[in-house]
N, C-alpha and C positions, 0 to 999 in steps of 0.2 A: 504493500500500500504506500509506504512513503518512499520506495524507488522509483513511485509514480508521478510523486508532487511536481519536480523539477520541470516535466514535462506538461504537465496540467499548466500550471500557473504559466511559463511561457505561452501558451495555446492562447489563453484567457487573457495576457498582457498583449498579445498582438490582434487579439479579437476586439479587444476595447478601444485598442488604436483606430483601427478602423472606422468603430460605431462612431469614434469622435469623428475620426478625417469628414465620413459622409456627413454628420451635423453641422460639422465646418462649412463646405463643400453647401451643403442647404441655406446654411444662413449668411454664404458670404464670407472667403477670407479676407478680403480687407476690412471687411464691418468687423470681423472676429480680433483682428492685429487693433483695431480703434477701442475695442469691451475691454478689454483684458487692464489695459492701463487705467479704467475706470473704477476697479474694485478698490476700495479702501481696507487692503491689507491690514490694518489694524485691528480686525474683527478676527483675522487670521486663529491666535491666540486662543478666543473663548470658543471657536467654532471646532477645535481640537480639543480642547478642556470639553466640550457635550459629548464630542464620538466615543471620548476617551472614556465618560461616567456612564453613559450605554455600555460600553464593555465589560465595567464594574459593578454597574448592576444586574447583569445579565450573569456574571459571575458569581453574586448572591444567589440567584436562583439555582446556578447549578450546582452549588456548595450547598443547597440544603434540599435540593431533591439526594446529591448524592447521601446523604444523612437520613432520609426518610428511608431510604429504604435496605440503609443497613454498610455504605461502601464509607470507610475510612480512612481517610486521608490527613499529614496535614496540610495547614492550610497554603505552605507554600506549592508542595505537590501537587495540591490541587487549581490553584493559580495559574501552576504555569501549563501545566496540561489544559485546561479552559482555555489561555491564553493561544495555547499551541494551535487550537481550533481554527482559529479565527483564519488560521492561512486557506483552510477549506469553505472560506467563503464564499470563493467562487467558482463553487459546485453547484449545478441545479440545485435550488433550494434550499442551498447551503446543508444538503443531508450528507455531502462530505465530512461534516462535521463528528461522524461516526468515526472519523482521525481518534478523535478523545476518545473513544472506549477500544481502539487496539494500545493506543500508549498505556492504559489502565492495567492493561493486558501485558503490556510489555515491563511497566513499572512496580505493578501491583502483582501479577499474575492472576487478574479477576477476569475471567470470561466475559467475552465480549457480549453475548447472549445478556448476561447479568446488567450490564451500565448502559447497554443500545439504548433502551426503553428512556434513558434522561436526553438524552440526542432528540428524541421523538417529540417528548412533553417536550423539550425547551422549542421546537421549532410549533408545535401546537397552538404554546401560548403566545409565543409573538407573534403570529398571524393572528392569533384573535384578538387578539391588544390593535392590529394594525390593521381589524377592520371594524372596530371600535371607536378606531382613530379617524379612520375614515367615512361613518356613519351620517354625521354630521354636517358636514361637505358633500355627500349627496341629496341629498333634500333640500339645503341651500343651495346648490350648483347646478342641481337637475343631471346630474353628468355621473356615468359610470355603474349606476343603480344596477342592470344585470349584472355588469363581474362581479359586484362586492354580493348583490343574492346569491350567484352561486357560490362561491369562492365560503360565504358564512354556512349556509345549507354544507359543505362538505365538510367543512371543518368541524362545523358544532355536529352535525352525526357521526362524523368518529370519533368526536367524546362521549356523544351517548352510545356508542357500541358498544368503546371500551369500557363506558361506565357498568354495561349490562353483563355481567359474567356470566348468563346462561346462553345471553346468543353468541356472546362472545365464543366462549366453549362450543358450542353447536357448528360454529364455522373452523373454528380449529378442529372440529370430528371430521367436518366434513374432506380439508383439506388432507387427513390423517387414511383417508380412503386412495390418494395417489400415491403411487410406488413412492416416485422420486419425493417427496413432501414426506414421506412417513416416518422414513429415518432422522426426521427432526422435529416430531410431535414434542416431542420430550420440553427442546429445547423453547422451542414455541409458547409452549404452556410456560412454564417458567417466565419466559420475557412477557410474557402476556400478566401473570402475577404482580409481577413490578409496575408494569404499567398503567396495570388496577390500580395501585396505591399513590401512582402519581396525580391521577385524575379524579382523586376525590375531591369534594365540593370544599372542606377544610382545604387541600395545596391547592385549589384552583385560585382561591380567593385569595394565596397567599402570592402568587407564581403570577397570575394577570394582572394586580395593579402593579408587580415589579416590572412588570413588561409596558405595563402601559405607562410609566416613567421612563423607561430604557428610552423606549423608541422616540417618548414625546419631548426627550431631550434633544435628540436629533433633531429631530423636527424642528426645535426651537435654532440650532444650527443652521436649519437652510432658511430659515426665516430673516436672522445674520445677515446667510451673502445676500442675500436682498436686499438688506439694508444699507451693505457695504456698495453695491451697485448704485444709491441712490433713487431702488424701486422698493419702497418699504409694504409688506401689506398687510392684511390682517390675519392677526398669528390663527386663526380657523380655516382662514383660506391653505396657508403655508403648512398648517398639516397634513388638510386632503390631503393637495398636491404631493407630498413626500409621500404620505403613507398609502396614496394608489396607488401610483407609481413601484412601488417597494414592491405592492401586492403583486400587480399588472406583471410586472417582472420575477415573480414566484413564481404565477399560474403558467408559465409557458415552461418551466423547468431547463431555460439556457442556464449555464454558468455564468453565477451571480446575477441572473436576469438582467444581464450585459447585452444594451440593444434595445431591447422594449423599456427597461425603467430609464435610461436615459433619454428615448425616444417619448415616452409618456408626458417625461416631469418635463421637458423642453417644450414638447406640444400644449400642456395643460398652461404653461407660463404665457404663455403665447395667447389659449384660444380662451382663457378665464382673465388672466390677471394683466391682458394686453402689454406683456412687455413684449420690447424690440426682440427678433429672432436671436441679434449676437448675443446680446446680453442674459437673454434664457437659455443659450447654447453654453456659451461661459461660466454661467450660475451654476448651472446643470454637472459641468468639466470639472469648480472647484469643491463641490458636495460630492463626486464620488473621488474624489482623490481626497477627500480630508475622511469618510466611511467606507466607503469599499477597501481603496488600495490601503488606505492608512491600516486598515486592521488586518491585511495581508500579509504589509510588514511586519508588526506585532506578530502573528501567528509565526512567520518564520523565523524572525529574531529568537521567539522562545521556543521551539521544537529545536533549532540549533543548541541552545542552553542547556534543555531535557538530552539532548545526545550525549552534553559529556557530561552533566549532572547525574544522571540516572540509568545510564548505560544503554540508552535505545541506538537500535543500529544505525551508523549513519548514512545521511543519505548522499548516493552515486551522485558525485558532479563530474 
């Protein structure tokens, strides 16, 4: 899995290049060369201090789902493996994020089967935090209302599935009926026990308003570059716009939803909040370089760290 990264995360840095050049390319490179000198860098600063307390608070959650359900760590090991994550963020979905439960594995010797289940809940809640976020902004905006119905319809029924242990088990029999599936009923059942206990109504209510700060900090980040541009707008608006886009760019399962969330939040700037094309291209370029790439870094900086702290193999350059 991590002889893998090297080549993933290339794939994904010359994939993003791209998504910018063609946004370039749409809005005008000389209009783009005129935006960029217009930001007031000074906002720089707090707009890294937000991404950075998303991280940390998303890291609360996973330090005590790990505790709910019995994995002990401490709390540096557990840091910097969370930490380690974040380089899988741009995986579809960020369910690359499943990095943390082989490091668990590699550091702990805890089965992967055992910690998947906190991978799952944490991407669970942050969708639902982020279409919560974005509730609000649909009935004010008139915009979006099908994706965020289905996108909540799928999400909140796989917490009532998993909430339900008899269907839940019922689908697990069923699956237990094919060859290749059977030989890992066992394993199933087990992840499926843990995941039981992440989605009780006690961790939800503990696990979605931390998410719904994680994210709503961000948000208050790209709210920033817009300010720093000199297009200020109402922090309800600069939610939506972040948190559909975030979702928009889920639902399609590119890596890091690289392409459509960039393509959303730059269209949505554009067709709601009437800014200039360059300037919502540019807005667009320093909000995923201060959360996407910035937490990339991070993620690699400390999976480098765990290599020779904790003995995980390293990885092939």
């Amino acid at each position: 899995m991590i002889e893998k990264l090297k080549e993933k995360i290339i794939t994904s840095i010359v994939l993003g290049a791209c998504v910018f050049l063609v946004l370039s390319l749409y809005a005008d490179l000389g209009q783009i060369k005129l935006a960029i000198p217009q930001f007031n860098w000074i906002y720089l600063p707090a707009i890294i201090t937000l991404a950075s307390s998303n991280y940390l608070i998303r890291f609360i959650k996973w330090d005590y789902y790990l505790k709910l359900i019995q994995i002990d760590l401490s709390r540096k090991e557990s840091l910097m493996i969370f930490l380690s994550g974040l380089v899988m963020s741009i995986t579809p979905g960020k369910f690359g994020e499943v990095l943390k439960s082989y490091l668990l594995k590699e550091v702990r010797r805890i089965p992967i089967s055992s910690s998947a289940p906190v991978v799952l809940a944490e991407r669970l809640t942050d969708l639902i935090a982020l279409v919560l976020l974005s509730t609000l902004g649909v009935f004010t905006f008139h915009y979006g209302g099908f994706l965020l119905l289905v996108s909540a319809i799928v999400i909140f029924g796989s917490v009532m599935i998993i909430s339900s242990q008899a269907l839940s088990r019922w689908m697990i029999q069923l699956f237990d009926k094919i060859p290749f599936f059977s030989q890992h009923t066992q394993k199933v059942y087990n992840s499926y026990q843990r995941m039981y206990q992440l989605v009780t109504l006690k961790s939800l209510l503990i696990a979605i308003p931390l998410s719904l700060l994680a994210w709503l900090l961000e948000s208050i980040g790209f709210s920033l570059i817009l300010k720093g541009f000199s297009f200020p707008l109402p922090l309800e608006q600069s939610i939506f716009i972040y948190a559909f886009s975030i979702i928009a760019g889920a639902v399609t399962m590119l890596p890091g939803g690289i392409g459509v969330t960039e393509g959303s939040m730059a269209g949505l700037l554009i067709l709601i909040a009437k800014i200039p094309k360059s300037i919502a291209v540019v807005a667009t370029l320093i909000l995923r370089i201060c959360t996407l790439w910035f937490a990339v870094m991070i993620g690699a900086l400390s999976l480098r760290y765990l290599q020779g702290k904790f003995l995980v193999p390293p990885i092939e350059t």
